[in-house]
C-alpha positions as CSV (number, residue, x, y, z in Angstrom):
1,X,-2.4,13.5,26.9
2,X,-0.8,16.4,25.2
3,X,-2.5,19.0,23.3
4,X,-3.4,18.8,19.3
5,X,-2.5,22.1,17.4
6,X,-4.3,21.2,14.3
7,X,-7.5,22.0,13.2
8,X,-9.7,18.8,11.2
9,X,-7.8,15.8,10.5
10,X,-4.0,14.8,10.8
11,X,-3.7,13.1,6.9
12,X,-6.0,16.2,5.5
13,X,-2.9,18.3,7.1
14,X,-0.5,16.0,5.8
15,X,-1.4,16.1,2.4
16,X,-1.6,19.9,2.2
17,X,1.8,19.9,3.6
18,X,3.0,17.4,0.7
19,X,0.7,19.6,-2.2
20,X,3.9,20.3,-3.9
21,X,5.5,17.3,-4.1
22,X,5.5,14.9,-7.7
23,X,4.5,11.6,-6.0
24,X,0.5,11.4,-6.5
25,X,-1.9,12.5,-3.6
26,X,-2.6,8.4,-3.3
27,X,1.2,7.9,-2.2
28,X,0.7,10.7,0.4
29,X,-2.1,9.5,1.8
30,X,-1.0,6.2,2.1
31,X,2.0,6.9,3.9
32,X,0.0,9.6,5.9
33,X,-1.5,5.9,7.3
34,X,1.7,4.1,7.6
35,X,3.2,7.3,10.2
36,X,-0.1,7.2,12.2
37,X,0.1,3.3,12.2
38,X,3.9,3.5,13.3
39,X,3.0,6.3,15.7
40,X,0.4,4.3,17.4
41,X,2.6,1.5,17.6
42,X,1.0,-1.6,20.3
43,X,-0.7,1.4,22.4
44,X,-4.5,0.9,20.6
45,X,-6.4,-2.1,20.0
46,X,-10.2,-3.6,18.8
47,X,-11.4,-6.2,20.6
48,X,-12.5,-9.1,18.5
49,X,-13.2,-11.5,21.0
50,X,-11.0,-14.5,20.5
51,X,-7.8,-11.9,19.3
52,X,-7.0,-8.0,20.0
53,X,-6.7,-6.4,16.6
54,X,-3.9,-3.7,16.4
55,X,-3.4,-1.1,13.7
56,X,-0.6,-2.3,12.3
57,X,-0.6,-1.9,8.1
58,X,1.4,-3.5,5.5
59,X,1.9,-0.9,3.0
60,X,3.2,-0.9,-0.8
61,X,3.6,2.1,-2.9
62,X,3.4,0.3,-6.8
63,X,4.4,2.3,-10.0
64,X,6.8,2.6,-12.8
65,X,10.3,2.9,-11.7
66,X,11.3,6.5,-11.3
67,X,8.1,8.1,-12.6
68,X,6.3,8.6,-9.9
69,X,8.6,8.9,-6.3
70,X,7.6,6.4,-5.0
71,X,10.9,6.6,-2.5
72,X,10.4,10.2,-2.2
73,X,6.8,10.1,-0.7
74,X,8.4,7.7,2.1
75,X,11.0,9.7,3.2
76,X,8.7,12.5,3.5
77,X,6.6,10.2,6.2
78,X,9.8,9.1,7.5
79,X,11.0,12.5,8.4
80,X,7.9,13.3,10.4
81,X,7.5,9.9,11.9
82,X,11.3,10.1,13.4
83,X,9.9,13.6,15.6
84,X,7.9,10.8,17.2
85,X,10.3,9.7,20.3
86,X,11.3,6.0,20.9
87,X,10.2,5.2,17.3
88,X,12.6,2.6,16.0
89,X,13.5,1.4,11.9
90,X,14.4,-1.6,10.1
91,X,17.1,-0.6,7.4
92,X,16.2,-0.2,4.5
93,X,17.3,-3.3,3.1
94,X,17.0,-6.1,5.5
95,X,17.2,-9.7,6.2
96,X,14.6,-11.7,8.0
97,X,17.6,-12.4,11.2
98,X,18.4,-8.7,11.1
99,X,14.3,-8.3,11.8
100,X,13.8,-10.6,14.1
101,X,16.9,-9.4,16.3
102,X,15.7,-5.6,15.2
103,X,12.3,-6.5,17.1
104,X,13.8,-8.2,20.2
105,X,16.0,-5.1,20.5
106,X,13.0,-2.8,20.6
107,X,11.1,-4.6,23.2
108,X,9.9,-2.0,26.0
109,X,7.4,-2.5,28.5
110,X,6.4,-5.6,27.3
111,X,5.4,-4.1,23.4
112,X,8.1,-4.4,20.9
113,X,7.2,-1.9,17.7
114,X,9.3,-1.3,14.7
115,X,8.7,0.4,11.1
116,X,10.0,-1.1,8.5
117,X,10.3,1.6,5.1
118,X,11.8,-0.6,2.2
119,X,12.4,1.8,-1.0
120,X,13.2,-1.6,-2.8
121,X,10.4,-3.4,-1.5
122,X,11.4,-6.4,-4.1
123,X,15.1,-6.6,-2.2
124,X,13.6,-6.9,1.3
125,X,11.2,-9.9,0.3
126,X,13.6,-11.7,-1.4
127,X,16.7,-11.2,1.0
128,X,16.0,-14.1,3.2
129,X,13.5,-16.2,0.4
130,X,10.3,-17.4,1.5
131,X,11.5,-17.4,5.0
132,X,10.8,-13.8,4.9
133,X,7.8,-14.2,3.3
134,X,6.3,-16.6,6.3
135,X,7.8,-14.4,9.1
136,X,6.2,-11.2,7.6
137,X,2.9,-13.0,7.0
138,X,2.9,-14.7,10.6
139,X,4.2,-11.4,12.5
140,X,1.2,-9.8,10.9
141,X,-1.7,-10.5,13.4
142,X,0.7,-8.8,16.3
143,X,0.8,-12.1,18.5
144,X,1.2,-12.2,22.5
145,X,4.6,-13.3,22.1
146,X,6.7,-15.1,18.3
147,X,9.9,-17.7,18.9
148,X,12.3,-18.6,16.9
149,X,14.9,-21.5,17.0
150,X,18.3,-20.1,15.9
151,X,20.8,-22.0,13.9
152,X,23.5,-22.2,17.4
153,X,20.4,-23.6,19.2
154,X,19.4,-20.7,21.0
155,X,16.2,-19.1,21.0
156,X,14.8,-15.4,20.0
157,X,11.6,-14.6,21.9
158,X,9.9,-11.2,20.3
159,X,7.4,-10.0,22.9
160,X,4.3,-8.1,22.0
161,X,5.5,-7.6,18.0
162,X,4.0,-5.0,16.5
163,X,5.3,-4.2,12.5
164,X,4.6,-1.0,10.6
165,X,5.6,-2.0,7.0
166,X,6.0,0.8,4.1
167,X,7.5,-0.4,1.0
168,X,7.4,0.4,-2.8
169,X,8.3,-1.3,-5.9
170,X,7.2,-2.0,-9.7
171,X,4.4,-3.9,-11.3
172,X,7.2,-5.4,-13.7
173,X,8.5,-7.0,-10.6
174,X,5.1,-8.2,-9.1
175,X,4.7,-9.9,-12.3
176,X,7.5,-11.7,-13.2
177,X,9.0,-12.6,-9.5
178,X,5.9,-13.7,-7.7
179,X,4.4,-16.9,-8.5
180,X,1.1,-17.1,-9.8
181,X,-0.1,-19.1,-6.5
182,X,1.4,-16.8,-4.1
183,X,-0.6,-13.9,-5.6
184,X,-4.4,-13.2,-2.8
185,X,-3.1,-15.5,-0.5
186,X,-0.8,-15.6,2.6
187,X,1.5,-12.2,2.5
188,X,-0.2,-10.4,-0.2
189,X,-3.7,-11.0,0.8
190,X,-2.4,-9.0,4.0
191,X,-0.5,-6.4,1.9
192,X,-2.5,-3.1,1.2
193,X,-1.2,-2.5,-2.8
194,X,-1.2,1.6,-3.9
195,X,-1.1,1.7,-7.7
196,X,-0.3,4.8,-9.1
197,X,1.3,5.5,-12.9
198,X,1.2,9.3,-13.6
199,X,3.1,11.6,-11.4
200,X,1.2,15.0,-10.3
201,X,2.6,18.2,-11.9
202,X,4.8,20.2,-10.0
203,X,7.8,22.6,-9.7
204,X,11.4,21.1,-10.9
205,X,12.5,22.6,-7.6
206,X,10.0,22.2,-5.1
207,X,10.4,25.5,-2.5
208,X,8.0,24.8,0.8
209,X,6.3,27.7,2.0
210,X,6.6,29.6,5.5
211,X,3.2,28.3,6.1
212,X,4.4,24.9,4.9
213,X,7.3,24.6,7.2
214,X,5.6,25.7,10.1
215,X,3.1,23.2,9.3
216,X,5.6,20.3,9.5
217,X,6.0,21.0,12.8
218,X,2.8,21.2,14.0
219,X,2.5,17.6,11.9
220,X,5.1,16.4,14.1
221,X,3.5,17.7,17.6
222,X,0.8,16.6,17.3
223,X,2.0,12.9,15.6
224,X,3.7,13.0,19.5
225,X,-0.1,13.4,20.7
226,X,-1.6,10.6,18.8
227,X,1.4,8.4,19.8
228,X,0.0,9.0,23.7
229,X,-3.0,7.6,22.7
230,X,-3.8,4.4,24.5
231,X,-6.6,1.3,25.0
232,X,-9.6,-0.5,23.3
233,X,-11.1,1.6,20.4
234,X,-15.2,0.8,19.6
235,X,-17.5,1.2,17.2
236,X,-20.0,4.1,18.0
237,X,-24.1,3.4,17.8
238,X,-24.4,4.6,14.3
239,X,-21.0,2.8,13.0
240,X,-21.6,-0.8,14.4
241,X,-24.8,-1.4,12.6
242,X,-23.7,-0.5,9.3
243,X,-20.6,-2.4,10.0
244,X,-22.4,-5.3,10.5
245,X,-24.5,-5.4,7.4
246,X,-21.8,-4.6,5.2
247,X,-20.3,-7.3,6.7
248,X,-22.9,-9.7,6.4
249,X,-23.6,-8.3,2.9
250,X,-20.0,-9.9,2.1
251,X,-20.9,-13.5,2.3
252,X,-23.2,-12.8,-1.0
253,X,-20.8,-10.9,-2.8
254,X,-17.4,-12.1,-1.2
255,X,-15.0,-11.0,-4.1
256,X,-17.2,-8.0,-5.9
257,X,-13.8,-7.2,-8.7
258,X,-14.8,-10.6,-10.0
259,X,-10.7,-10.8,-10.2
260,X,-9.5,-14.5,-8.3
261,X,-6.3,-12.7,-7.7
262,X,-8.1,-10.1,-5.2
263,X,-9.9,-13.3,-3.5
264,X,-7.5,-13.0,-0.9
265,X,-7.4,-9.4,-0.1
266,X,-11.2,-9.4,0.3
267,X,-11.4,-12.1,2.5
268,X,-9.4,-9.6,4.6
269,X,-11.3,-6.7,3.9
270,X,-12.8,-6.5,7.3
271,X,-9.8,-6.9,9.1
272,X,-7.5,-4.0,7.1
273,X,-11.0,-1.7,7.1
274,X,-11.2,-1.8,11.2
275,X,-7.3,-0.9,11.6
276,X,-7.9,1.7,9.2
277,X,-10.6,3.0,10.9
278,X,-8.7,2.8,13.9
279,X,-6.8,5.3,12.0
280,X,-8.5,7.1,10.6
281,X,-9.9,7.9,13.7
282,X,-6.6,8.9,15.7
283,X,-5.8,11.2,12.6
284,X,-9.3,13.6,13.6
285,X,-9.8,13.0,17.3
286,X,-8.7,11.6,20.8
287,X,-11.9,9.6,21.8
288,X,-11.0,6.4,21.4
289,X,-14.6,5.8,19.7
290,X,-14.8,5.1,16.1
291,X,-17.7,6.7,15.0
292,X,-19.7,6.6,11.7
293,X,-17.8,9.3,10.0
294,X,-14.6,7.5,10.5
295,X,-16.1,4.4,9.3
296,X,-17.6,6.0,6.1
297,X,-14.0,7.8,5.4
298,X,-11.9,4.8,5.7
299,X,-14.3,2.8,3.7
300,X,-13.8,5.3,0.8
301,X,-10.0,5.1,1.5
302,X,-10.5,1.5,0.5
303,X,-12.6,1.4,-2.4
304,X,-10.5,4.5,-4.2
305,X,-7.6,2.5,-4.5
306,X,-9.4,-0.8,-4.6
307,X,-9.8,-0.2,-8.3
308,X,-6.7,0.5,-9.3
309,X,-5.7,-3.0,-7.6
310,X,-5.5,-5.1,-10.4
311,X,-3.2,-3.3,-12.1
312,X,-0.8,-4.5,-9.5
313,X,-0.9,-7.7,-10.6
314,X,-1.3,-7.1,-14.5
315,X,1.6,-9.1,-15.8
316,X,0.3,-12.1,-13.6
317,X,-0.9,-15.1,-14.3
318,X,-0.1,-17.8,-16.8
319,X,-0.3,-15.1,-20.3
320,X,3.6,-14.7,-20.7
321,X,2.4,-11.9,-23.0
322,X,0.1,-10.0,-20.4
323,X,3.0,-7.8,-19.3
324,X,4.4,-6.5,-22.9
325,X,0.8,-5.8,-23.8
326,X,0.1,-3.8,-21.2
327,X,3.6,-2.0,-22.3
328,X,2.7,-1.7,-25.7
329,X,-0.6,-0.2,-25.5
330,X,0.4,2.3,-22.7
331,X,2.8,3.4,-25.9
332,X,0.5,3.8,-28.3
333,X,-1.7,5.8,-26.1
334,X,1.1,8.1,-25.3
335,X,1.3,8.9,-28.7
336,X,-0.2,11.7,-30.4
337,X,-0.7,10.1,-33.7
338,X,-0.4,6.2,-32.9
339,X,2.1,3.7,-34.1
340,X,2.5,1.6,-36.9
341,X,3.3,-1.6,-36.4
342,X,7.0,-0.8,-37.7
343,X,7.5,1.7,-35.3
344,X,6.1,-0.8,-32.4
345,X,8.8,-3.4,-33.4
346,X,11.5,-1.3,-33.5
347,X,10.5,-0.3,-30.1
348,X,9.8,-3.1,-28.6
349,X,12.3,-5.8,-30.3
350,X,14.0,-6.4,-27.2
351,X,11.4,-8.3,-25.3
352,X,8.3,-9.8,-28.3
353,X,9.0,-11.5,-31.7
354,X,7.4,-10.5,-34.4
355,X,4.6,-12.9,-34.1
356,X,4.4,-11.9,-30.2
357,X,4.0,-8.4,-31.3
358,X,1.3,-9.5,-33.8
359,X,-0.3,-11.7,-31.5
360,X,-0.9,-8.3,-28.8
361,X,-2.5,-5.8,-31.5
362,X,-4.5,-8.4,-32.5
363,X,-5.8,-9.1,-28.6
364,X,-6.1,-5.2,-28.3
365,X,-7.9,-5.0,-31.1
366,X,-10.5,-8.0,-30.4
367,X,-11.1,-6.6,-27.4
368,X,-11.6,-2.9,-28.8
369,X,-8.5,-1.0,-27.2
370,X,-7.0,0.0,-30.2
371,X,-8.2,0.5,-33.9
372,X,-6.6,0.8,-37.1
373,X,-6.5,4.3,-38.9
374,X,-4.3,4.3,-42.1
375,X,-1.3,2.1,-40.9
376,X,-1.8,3.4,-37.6
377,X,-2.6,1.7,-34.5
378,X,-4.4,4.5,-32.5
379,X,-6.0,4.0,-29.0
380,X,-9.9,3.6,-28.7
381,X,-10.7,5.3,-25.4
382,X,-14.0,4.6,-25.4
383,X,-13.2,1.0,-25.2
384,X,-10.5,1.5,-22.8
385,X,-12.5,3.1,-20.2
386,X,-15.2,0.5,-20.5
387,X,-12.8,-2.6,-21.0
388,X,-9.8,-2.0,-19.2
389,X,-10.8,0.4,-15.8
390,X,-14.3,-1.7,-15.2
């Protein structure tokens, strides 16, 4: 097992190596995870008696289109994860046959790993339909061995899958192309959803320091160590009793955002908080124990972006409306001064009525988001923060 040249944790590196990019510290992280989970490919493992749980994550990077580089934290990950050797990639935009032959093709030594980084995440579950969308969600849990009956009557035999999946795409596109009945079960239950809206500040021109550069390549030596990692990871003394209570603790409190669209994800919980641990635990160390500290940190990994959740799925659900609210009091909140309801219709006369429009300030009123000052519709932040970011 080679060598690690950096001090502390691998994603505590990572993201002072990324400190001067735009995309928020969230979308660094996250696909700080997605390299280590593509790193460690099929090598690691939990036992969990009736199945061996690998650390495989699906990934999605969610924000307004543009704002926030989403695309540009991936390829950052990308770059590093490609030092890595024998690390194959989907393209970027890819059908559900090019996958499946993509995986057979990578089979070595009985494993069969691929990343899959989808800038368009929204193009790549939609290419093939819901076929797609059942191979992703069935490939998931990293069977022995998947089949597949193809259309000339042969057969495609993937051995040992295992699928890293990065994406990114918008909350507009959450909202109006998935079905309200897809949403917490099936693939998105299995889907780990990164919501960020506000980019960080940085340089127009981003310059990467000497420090920085040599820092990348220590990144990238010692991603080659943790890829040499191999066997069963276990909880230490002090990490499996707390796992277990908070475990048990679930069955009371099963979905704790109160939000039936979550349902799903919970359910889950368990399962995405052992492969992150799994992790999290690679990134600091080469014992293949997961101890407390690494149980406590992945945990809060969790929970941060656990409450930015169900903003990814704002706009769904059966209020038509939901959507251009959201839209329209995000503009009023950007504004110094407020709008008047004039200057909102103007605005936004492309996608309400003018009963629509009247319809929304009258919700965000009720519920105490905005308030009227003059002719003014100004935001009331006080409410926001208690109503809107519970």
């Amino acid at each position: 097992m080679a060598d690690r040249l950096l001090p502390g944790s691998w994603i505590k590196a990572y993201l002072a190596y990324t400190a001067e990019s735009e995309s928020p510290e969230d979308y660094h992280l996250w696909t700080a995870v997605s390299v280590i989970s593509g790193a460690l490919k099929r090598n690691v493992f939990f036992d969990m008696g009736y199945f061996l749980l690998y650390p495989n994550m699906y990934i999605v990077l969610v924000g307004p289109p543009g704002r926030c580089k989403k695309s540009t934290a991936m390829r950052i990950g990308r770059d590093i994860l490609k030092g890595v050797p024998d690390t194959k990639f989907t393209a970027d935009s890819t059908t559900r046959e090019k996958l499946i032959i993509n995986l057979t093709q990578a089979h070595k030594d009985g494993k069969s790993p691929m990343t899959a980084h989808s800038t368009e995440f929204a193009t790549m579950l939609t290419s093939s339909g819901m076929d797609m969308v059942v191979f992703l969600t069935d490939i998931f849990d990293c069977p022995p061995s998947w089949e597949h009956d193809t259309k000339s009557g042969g057969k495609n035999t993937i051995k040992g899958p295992f699928l890293t999946l990065l994406g990114a795409t918008t909350p507009d596109w959450i909202s109006r192309a998935m079905p309200l009945d897809t949403i917490g079960v099936g693939l998105t239950s299995r889907i780990i959803f990164v919501h960020q809206d506000t980019p960080r500040e940085a340089d127009a021109i981003p310059r990467l320091t000497d420090a920085q550069r040599k820092l990348q390549e220590l990144l990238i030596s010692d991603l080659i160590a943790i890829s040499t990692l191999s066997g069963q990871y276990v909880l230490s003394e002090e990490a499996y009793p707390q796992y277990n209570a908070w475990y048990k603790a679930r069955i009371e409190n099963p979905n704790p955002s109160g939000d039936p669209r979550l349902a799903g994800y919970y359910e889950r919980k368990p399962m995405h908080l052992l492969k992150l641990a799994i992790i999290v635990a690679a990134s600091k160390h080469d014992s293949l124990i997961i101890s407390l500290e690494d149980m406590n940190e992945a945990m809060d990994m969790l929970e941060k972006i656990e409450a930015r959740m169900p903003r990814v799925f704002a706009g769904v659900g059966r209020n038509t409306l939901h959507a251009d609210k959201e839209a329209i009091l995000e503009s009023i909140m950007a504004s110094p001064t407020g709008m008047t309801m004039g200057e909102l219709l103007a605005k936004f006369n492309y996608s309400v009525r003018k009963d629509e429009l009247i319809e929304i300030i009258d919700t965000l009123m009720i519920i105490g988001a905005v308030k009227l000052k003059g002719t003014y519709y100004v935001p009331n932040f006080e409410a926001i923060n208690e109503v809107l970011e519970p």
